[in-house]
C-alpha positions in Angstrom: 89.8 121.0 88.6 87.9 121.9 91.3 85.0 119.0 92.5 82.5 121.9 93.0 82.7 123.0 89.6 83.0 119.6 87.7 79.6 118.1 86.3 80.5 114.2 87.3 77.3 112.6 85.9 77.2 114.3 83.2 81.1 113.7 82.0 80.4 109.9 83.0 77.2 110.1 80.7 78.8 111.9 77.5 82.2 109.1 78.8 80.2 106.0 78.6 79.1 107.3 75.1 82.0 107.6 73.8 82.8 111.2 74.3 87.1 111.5 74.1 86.9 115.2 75.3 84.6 114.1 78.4 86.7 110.8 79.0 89.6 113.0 78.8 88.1 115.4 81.5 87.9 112.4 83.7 91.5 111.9 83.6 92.0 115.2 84.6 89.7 115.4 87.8 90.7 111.7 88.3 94.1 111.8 88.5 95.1 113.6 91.4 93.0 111.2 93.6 94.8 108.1 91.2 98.4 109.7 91.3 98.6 109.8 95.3 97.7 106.6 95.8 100.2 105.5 93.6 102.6 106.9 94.9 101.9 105.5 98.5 101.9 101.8 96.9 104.2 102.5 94.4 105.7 98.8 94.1 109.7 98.6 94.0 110.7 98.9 90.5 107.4 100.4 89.5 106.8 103.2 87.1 104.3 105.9 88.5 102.7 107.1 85.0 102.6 103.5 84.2 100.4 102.2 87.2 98.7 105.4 86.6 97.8 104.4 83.1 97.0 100.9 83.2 94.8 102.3 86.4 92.3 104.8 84.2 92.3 102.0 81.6 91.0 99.2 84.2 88.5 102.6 85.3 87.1 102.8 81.4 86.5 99.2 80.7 84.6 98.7 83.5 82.9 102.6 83.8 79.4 100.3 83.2 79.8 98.5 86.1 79.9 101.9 87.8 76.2 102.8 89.8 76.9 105.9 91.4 76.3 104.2 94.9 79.5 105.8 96.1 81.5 108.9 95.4 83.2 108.5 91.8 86.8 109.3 93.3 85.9 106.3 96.1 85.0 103.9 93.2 87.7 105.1 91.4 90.1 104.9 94.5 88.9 101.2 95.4 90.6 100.2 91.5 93.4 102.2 92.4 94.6 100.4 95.6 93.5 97.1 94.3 95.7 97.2 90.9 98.3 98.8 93.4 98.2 95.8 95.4 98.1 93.5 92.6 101.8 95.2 91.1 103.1 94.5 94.7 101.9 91.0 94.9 103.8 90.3 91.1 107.2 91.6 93.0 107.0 89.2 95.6 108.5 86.8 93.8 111.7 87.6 94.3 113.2 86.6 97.5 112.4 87.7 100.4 114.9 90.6 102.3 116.1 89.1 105.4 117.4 91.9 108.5 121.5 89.8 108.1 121.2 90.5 104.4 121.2 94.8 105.3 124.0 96.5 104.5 125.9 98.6 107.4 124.8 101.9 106.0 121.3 100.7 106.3 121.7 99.8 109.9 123.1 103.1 110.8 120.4 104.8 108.7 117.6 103.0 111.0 119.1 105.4 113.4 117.8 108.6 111.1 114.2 107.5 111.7 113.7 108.5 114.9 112.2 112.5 115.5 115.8 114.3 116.3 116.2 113.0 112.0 114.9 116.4 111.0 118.1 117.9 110.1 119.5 114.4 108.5 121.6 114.6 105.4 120.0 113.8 102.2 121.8 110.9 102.1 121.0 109.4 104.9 117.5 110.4 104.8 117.5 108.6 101.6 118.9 105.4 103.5 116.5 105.8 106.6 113.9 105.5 103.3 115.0 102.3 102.0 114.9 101.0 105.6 111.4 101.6 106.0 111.0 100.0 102.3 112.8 97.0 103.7 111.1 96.8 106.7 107.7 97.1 104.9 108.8 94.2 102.9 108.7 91.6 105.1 104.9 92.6 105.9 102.0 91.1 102.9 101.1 93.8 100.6 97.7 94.4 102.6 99.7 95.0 105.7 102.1 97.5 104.0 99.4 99.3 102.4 97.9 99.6 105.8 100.7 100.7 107.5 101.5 103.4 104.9 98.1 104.8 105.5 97.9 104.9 108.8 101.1 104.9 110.2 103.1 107.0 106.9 100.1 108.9 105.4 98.4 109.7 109.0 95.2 108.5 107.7 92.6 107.7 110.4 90.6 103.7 110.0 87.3 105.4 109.0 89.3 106.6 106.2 91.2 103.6 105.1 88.2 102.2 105.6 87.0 104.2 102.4 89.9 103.7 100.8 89.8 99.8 100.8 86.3 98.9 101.7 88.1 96.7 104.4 85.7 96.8 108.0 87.1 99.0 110.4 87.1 95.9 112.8 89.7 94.1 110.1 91.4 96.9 109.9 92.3 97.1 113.5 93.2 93.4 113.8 95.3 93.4 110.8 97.3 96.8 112.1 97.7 95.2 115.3 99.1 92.0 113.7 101.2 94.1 111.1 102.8 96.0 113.8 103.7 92.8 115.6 105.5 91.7 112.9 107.4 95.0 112.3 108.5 95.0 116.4 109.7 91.5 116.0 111.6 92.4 113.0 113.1 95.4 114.6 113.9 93.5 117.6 115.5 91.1 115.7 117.4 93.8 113.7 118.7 95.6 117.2 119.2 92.2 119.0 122.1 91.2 116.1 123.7 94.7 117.0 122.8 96.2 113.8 121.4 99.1 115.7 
């Protein structure tokens, strides 16, 4: 649906009233906004459609609370990440992956992240995946949500500043911090000869 054509106030109007086909219209200009950001904080064992789901219903029960002091899709956005966050947070507690816990075919896959990986095998593009996945892990889900965006997703701070509402000040201290971590883990990774 295209945003120039779709009547936002209007839909949230008839919505709040009860109006299925204009709740239902939401969903569908929603969800492409919803459906990428679930899919770039997609936890471990999660199900896409189900964040998805349990996203829009969080977005109707608390459509009153919405002012219109921001872009819908922002507002919209903000729940998104947040519930996205949330899923991550309930995964954590399972333990921790530690860099001697990888197995050999992950070690050698670190080596199909770097550019010449273009032409890598399926396979070990799929293994250079779960890498990064366990990489990511070590970091809280803030800092892997960060990273994603601006290191995966090539977003710029001004826009993850949209996306989070986090200050583009705390943004830049927490990449910074996030990155560390990552280097040291990497380091420690390549110092053990798993490189």
């Amino acid at each position: 649906m295209d945003d120039s054509d779709f009547d936002v106030q209007g839909c949230l109007a008839r919505a709040k009233s009860g109006d299925e086909d204009a709740a239902r219209s939401l969903v569908e200009f929603l969800y492409p906004t919803v459906i990428r950001i679930v899919r770039r904080n997609l936890p471990r064992r999660g199900a896409e459609e189900e964040l998805a789901q349990d996203i829009f219903v969080k977005m109707f029960t608390r459509l009153e609370t919405y002012r219109g002091e921001v872009p819908l899709q922002h507002w919209v956005s903000r729940i998104a990440t947040n519930h996205c966050l949330n899923a991550i947070r309930a995964q954590r507690n399972r333990p921790e992956w530690r860099m001697g816990d990888l197995a050999e075919e992950h070690a050698v896959a670190l080596e199909a992240t770097t550019p010449d990986a273009t032409h890598a095998h399926p396979a070990e593009a799929l293994a250079a995946r779960e890498m990064v996945e366990r990489l990511l892990d070590c970091l809280n889900p803030k800092d892997r949500l960060l990273m994603r965006l601006l290191e995966m997703e090539g977003y710029t701070a001004e826009e993850v500043k949209a996306v989070t509402g986090w200050s583009l000040n705390a943004i830049r201290i927490r990449a910074f911090r996030a990155r560390g971590k990552l280097n040291r883990r990497y380091e420690a990774l390549k110092a053990q000869g798993k490189l």
